[in-house]
C-alpha positions in Angstrom: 55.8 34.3 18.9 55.8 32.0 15.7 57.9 28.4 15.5 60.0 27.1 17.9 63.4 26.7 16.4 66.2 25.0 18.6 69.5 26.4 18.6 72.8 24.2 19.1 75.8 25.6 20.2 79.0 25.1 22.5 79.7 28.7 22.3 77.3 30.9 24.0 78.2 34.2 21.6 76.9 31.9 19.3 74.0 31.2 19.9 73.6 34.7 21.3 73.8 36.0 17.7 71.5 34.0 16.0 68.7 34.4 18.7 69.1 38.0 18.5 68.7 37.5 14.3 65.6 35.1 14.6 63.8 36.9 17.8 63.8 40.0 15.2 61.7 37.4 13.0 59.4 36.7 15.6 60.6 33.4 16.0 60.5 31.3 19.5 64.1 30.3 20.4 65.4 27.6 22.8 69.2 26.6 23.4 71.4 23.9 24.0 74.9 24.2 24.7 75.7 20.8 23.9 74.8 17.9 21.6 73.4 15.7 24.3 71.1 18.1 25.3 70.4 19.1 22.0 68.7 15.6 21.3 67.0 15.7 24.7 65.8 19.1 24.1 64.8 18.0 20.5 62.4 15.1 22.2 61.0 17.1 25.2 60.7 20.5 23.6 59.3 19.2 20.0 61.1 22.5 17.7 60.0 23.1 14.8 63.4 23.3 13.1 67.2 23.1 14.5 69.9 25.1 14.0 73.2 22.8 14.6 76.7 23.3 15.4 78.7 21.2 13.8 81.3 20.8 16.3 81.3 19.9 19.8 83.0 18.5 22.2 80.7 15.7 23.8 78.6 15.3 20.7 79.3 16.3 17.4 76.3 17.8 15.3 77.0 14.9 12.8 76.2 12.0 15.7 73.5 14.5 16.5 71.7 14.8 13.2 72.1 11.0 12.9 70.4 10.1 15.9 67.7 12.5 15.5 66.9 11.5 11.7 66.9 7.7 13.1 64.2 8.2 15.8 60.7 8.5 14.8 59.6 11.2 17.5 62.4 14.0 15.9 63.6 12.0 12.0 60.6 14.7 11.1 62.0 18.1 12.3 64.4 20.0 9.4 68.0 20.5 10.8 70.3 23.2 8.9 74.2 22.2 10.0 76.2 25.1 10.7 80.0 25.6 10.9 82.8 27.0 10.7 84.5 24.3 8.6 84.6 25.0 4.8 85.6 22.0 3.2 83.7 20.3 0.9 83.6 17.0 2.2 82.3 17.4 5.7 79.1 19.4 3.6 78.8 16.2 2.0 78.8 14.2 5.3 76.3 16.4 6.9 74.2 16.2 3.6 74.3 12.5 3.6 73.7 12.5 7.2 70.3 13.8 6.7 70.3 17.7 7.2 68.4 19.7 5.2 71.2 22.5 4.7 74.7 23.1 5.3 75.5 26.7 6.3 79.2 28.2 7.3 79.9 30.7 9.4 79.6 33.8 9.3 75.9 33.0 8.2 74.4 35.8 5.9 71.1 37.0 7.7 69.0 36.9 4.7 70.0 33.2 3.3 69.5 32.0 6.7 66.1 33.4 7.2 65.1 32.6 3.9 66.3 29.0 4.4 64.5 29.0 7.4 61.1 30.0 6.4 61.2 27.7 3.0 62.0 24.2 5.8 59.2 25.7 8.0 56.7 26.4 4.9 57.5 22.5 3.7 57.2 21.1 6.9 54.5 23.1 7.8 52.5 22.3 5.1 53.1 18.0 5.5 52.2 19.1 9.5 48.7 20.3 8.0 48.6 17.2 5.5 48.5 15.0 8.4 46.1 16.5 10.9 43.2 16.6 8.2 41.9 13.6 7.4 43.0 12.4 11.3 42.2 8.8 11.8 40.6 8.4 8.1 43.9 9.3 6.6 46.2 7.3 9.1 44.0 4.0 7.4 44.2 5.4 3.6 48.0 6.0 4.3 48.4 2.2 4.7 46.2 1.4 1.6 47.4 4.1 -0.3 50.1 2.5 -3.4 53.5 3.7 -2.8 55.6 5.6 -5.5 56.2 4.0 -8.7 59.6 1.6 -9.3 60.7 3.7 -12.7 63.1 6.7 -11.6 61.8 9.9 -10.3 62.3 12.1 -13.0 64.7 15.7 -13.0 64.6 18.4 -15.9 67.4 20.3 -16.3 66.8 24.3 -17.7 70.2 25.8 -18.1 70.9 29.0 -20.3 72.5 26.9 -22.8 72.2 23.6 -24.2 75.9 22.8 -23.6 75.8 24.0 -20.5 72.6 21.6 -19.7 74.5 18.8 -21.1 77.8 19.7 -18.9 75.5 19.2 -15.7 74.0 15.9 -17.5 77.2 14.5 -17.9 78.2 15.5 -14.1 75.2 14.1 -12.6 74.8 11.0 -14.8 76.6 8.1 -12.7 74.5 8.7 -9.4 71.7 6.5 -9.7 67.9 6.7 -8.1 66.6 9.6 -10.6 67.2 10.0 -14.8 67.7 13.2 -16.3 66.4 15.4 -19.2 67.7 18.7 -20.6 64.5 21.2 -20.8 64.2 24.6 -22.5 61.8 27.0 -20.3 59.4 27.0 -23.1 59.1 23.0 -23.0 59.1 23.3 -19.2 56.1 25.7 -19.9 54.3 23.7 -22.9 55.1 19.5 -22.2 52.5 19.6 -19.4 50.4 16.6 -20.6 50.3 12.5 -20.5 52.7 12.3 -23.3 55.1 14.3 -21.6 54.8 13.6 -17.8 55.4 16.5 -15.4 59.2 16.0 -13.6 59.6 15.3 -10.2 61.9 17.5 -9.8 63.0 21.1 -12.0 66.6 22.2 -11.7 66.8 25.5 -12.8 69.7 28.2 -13.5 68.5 31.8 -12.3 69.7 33.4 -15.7 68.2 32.0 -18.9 68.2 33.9 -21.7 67.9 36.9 -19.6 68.9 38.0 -16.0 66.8 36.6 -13.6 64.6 34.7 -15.8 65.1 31.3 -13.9 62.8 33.2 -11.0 60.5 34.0 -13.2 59.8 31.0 -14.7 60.3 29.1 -10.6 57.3 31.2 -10.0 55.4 30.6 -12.8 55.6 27.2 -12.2 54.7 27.3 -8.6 51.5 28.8 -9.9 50.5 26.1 -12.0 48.3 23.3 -10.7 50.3 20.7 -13.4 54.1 21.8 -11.6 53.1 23.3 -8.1 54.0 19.9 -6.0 57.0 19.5 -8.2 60.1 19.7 -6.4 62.3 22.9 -7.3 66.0 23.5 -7.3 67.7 26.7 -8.5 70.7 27.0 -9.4 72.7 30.6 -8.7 76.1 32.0 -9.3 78.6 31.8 -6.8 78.2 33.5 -2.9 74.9 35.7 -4.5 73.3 35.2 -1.3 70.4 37.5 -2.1 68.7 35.9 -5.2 69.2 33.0 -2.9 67.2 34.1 -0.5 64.9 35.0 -3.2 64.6 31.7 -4.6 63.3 30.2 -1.4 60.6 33.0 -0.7 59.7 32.1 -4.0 58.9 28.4 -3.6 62.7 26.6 -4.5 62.7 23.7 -2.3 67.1 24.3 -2.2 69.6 26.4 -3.9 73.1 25.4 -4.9 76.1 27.4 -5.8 77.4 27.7 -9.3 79.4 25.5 -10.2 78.7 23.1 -7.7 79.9 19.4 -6.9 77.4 16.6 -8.9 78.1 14.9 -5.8 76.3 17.8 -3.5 73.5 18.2 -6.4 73.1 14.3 -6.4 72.6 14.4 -2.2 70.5 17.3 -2.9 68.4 16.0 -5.2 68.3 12.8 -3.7 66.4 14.9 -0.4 64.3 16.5 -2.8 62.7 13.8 -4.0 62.2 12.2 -0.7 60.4 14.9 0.7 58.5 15.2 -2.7 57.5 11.2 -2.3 56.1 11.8 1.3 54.2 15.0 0.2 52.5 12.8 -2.7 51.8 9.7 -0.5 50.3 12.3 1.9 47.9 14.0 -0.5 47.0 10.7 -1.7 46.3 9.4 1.4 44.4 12.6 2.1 42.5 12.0 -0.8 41.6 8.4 -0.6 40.6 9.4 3.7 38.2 12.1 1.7 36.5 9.3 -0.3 36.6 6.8 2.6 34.7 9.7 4.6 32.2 10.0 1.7 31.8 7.5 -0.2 30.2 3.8 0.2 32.8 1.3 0.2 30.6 -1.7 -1.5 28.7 0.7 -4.4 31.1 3.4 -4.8 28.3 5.3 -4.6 28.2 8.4 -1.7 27.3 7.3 1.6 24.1 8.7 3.4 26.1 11.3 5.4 27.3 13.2 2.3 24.3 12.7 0.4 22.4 14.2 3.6 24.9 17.3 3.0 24.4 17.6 -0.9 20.6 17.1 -0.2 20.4 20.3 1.1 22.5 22.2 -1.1 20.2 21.0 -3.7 17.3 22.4 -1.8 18.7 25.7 -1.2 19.5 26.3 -5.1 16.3 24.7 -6.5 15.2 26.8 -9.6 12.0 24.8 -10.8 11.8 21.5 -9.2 14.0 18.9 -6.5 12.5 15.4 -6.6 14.3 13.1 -3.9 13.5 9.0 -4.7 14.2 6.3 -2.4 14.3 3.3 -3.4 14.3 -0.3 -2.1 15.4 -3.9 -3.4 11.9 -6.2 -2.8 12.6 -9.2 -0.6 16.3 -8.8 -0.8 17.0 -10.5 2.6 15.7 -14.1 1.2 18.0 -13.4 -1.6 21.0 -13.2 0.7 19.5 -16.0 3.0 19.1 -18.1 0.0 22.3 -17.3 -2.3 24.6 -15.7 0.5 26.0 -12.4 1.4 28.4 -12.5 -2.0 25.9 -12.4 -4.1 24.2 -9.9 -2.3 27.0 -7.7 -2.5 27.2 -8.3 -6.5 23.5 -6.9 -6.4 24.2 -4.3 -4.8 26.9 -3.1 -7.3 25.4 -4.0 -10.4 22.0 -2.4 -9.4 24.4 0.8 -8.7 26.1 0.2 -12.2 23.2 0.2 -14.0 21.2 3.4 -11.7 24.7 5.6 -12.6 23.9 4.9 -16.6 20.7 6.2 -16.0 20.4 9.4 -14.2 21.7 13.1 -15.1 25.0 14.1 -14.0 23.9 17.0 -11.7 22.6 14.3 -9.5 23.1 12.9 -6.1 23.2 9.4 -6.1 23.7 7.3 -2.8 23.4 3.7 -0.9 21.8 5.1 2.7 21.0 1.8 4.1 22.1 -2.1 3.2 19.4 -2.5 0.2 18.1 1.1 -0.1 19.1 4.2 -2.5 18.6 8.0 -3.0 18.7 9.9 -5.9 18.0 13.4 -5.6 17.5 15.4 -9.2 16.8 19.2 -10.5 13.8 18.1 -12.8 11.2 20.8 -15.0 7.9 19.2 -13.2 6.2 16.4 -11.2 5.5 14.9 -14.4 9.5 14.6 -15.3 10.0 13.3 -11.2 8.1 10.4 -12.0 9.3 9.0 -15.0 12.6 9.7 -13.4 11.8 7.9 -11.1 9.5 4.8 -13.0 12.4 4.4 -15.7 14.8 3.9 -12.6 12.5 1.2 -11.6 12.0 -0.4 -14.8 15.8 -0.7 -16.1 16.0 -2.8 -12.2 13.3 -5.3 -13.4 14.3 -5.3 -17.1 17.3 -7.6 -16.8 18.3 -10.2 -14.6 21.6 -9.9 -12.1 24.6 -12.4 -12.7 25.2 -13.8 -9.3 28.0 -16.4 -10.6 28.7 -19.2 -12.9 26.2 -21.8 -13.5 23.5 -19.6 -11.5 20.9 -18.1 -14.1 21.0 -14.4 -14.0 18.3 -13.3 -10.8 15.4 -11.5 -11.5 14.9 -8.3 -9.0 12.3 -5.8 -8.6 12.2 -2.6 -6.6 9.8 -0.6 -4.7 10.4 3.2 -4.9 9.0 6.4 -3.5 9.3 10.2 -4.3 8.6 13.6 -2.8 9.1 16.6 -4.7 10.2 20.1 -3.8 9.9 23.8 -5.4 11.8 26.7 -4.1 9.2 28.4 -2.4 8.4 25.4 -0.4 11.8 25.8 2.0 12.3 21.9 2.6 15.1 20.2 4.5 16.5 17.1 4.4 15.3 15.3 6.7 11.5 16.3 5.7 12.0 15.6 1.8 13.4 12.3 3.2 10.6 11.2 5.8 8.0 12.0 3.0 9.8 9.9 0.3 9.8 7.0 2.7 6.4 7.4 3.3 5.5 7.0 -0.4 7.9 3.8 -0.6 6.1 2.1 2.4 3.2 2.6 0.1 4.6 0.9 -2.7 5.7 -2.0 -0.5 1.9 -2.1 0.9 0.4 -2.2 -2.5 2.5 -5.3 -3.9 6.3 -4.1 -4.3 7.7 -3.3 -8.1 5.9 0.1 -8.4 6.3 3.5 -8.3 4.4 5.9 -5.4 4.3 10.0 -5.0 4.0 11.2 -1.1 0.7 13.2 -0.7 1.6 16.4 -0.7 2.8 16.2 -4.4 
């Protein structure tokens, strides 16, 4: 079986039918026959989505999706409200009360199914979002910047101009997002910084021609500048089917034309919420990629990931790998003598001045407090070592500003290098071993020099 959904219902033919419909989709159903169970269920059981009845008799769905929205174990799981009630109003109420979707009875099969597999694909996808990254994320999350103060922003692509301005003029006295009318060609052509991407794309499913709001949803989708932009079609009146469509095709909701700018405003409002957590959750996947790899101090990569690109290096060499370690000479009476601070300004200027210097096909990384790699495709040994000797030199050329009224310090370094050719199958940990053994060298000859392991 796939998800669990929960199903909420007083009547049991109810709930009957839409097992029956989402057991054909291979879907794990569970019941409750009343809204207090429903939110028990809902905390024990952990579905993946709910279907709820609106109303009850001990607990009405709209208590129900309250409570569950307002608890941090459940405010996570998608609801769609469904009822028999078709005024407009209590949609609203169950909108503003935090459901997803608002369905009435009887439900079309399609739509529903649809519905359900575009909440499960969104949620499923933030579910994923979270679980890499684990603990590194959960810290980036908290340093990660949260979204900007200016209004999200919503593009409007109707068929016609007037008709783009009529739903303008609609939605333009609900506050939290600002609006702009869009052809399909500028939603196509605007993607750069002078024309920021919209949050979110409202789009009629007829444009110019008949079904060419779907085609332009999907080539969107399929975009890297629009994919993570929220999408919202917009389809004629009770055609359930391109509905349907829409969702399988990535529309984050569909709404009925002509629709209420106060449902589009609740709508849109969701939209962008979910949007705002799916951005703060890539970039907090992001920033717990960098924290995983690179040095916090240098910005450089920390000796893990350099040990990994290391040997992807050695297994593409074409004509030469050199690997260089090098070492700051009698850096621990700098920090004992001018403190850990201006240490650390060291540290990052020596990396500053190391990234000017050295190809861009390299690895470059801080694997210890006061030592560095730097691993480079190079023609011959000649080329490793003034690699390597120019590295040393531009070090010892020019003092390092440790603060104000301090004269700029003068450091030297001590480097060693090992070089590999492709029919030599090195590892690692070997190129490594031997490029220490040529730094200890260095060090044992006077410091501020330049040494080749043996084997080259």
């Amino acid at each position: 079986m796939g998800e669990r959904i929960l199903i909420v219902d007083d009547v049991a033919t109810n709930r009957i039918v839409l097992k029956v419909k989402l057991r054909s989709a291979c879907y794990e159903v569970i019941q409750a026959a009343s809204g207090r169970e429903a939110l028990k269920l809902a905390r024990v059981a952990k579905p993946d989505l709910i279907l709820l009845d609106v109303m009850m008799p001990d607990l009405d769905g709209l208590s129900v999706c309250s409570r569950l929205k307002r608890d941090a174990d459940t405010r996570d799981i998608p609801i769609v409200m469904i009822t028999s009630r078709l005024d407009h109003a209590s949609k609203l109420e169950g909108l503003h009360c935090g459901a997803d979707d608002y369905l009435t009875k009887p439900v079309d099969e399609n739509q529903l199914l649809a519905r359900v597999r575009s909440l499960l694909r969104d949620s499923n996808r933030a579910a994923d979002l979270r679980k890499q990254g684990a603990l590194a994320l959960d810290l980036a999350l908290e340093t990660t910047p949260l979204a900007s103060d200016t209004d999200p922003h919503v593009a409007l692509i109707a068929p016609r101009p007037e008709l783009s301005m009529f739903w303008r003029a609609g939605l333009a006295g609900f506050k939290g997002f600002s609006l702009r009318s869009m052809t399909r060609l500028e939603a196509l052509s605007e993607l750069s910084s002078d024309h920021p991407v919209p949050d979110i794309f409202v789009i009629a499913s007829d444009l110019s021609h008949r079904n060419e709001g779907l085609r332009l949803l999907s080539d969107l989708r399929s975009r890297p500048a629009t994919r993570h932009a929220g999408m919202m079609m917009v389809v004629p009146a009770n055609d359930a089917e391109r509905a349907a469509i829409a969702l399988d095709l990535g529309a984050g909701d569909v709404i009925y034309d002509p629709f209420d700018p106060a449902e589009m405003a609740v709508r849109l409002k969701t939209q962008l919420r979910r949007k705002r957590q799916s951005d703060r959750l890539r970039a907090g996947l992001s920033a717990g990629m960098q924290m995983a790899t690179l040095d916090p101090l240098t910005g450089l990569f920390n000796r893990r990931y350099a040990m990994y690109q290391l040997d992807r290096l050695l297994c593409n060499i074409s004509t030469m790998l050199v690997v260089i370690i090098l070492d700051i000479d009698h850096f621990k009476s700098v920090n004992d003598r001018f403190g850990h601070c201006a240490g650390d300004m060291i540290l990052r200027q020596l990396a500053e001045r190391m990234k000017g210097h050295i190809p861009q096909d390299c690895v470059l990384a801080r694997i210890g407090g006061e030592e560095f790699l730097v691993a480079a495709p190079v023609r011959d040994g000649p080329s490793a070592y003034a690699l390597a000797d120019a590295l040393r030199e531009i070090i010892a050329r020019e003092g390092f500003y440790i603060g104000e009224g301090v004269a700029p310090l003068a450091i030297t370094a001590s480097i060693g290098l090992a070089v590999a050719t492709p029919e030599q199958n090195q590892t690692a940990p070997r190129m490594i071993a031997a490029a220490d053994e040529a730094l200890y060298a260095s060090k044992t000859k006077g410091r501020n020099r330049t040494s080749l392991a043996k084997p080259a």
